[in-house]
N, C-alpha and C positions, 0 to 999 in steps of 0.2 A: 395288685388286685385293681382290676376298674370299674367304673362304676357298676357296670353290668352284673359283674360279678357279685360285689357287694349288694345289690339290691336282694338278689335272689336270699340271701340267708342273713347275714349278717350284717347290712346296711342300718337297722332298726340298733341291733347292738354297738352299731360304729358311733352314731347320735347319743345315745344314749352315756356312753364310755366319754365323748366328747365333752357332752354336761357334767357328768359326776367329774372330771376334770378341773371343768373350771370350777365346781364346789371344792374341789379337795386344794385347788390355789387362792377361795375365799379363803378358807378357814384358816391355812397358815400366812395368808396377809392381814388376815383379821389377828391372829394371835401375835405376829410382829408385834402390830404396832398396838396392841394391849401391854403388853411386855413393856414399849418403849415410853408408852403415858405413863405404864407404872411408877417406872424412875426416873422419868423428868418429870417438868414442871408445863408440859404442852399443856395449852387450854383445851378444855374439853366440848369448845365450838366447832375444832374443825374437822369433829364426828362425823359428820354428814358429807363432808364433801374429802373425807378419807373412805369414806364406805362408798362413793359414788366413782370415787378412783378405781378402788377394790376390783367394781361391779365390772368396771370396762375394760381392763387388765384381765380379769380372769374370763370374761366371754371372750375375749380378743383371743388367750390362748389357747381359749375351747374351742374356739371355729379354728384357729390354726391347725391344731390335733384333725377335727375331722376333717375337713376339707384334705388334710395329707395323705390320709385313711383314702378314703373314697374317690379323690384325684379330678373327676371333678364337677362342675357347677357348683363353685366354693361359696360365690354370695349366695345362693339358697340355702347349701346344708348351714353354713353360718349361720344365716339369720333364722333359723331352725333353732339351732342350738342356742342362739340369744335370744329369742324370744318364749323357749320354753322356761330356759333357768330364768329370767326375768316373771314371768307366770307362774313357778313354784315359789318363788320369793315375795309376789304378791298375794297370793292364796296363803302363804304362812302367815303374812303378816295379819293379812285379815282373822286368821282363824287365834292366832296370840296377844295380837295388840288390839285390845278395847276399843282404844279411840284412833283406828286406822279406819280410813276414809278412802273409797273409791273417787279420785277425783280428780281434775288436769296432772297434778303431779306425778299421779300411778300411771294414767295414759302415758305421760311423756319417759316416765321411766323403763315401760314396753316398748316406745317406740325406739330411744335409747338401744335399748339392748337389741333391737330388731335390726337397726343400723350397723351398730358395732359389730353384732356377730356377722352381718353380710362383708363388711368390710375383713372382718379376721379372715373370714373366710377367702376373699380377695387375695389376702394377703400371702395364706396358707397356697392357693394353686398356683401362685408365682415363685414359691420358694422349691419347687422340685424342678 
């Protein structure tokens, strides 16, 4: 399929499939390494920058998914797909966590994800 093609019906659904992707490789790297703090003895400092690992791993192989899907302008659809999953993880946190604050960090965490997915994406039309 190229892009052309994909636009016409199913390009919305290729993004989309792309994101819940890299949600469904959050959740089973989030659950790893909950599993593995369980039984060891890891300090539970390097929460944040296992979750920040997580984030960039799993948009990396979300933009990889669509951009293979769609074939190509891979750093757009990527940074699509990284900047939306980074946006529903900022809108969650706001809506659960009390003392979650819009602020340089949430910027930079979007920007993050807006990068990385362009780059997955990169990465994804050079691999066919």
């Amino acid at each position: 399929m190229n892009y052309n093609e994909s636009r016409k019906g199913s390009y919305g659904l290729i993004l989309v499939k792309g994101i819940g992707f890299s949600y469904v490789v959050t959740l089973i790297c989030i659950l790893i390494f909950a599993i593995v703090m369980t039984y060891t003895s890891i300090s539970e400092k390097i929460i944040p920058l296992v979750n920040s690992i997580v984030m960039v791993f799993s948009i990396v192989l979300g933009a990889i998914y669509t951009s293979l899907k769609v074939e190509q302008k891979g750093w757009l659809n990527g940074g699509i797909v990284g900047l939306v999953y980074v946006i529903i993880i900022v809108l969650l946190s706001s809506i659960f966590i009390t003392t979650f604050t819009f602020d340089v960090n949430a910027i930079l965490k979007i920007l993050i994800g807006l990068i990385t997915g362009a780059i997955g994406g990169m990465i994804g039309i050079n691999l066919k």
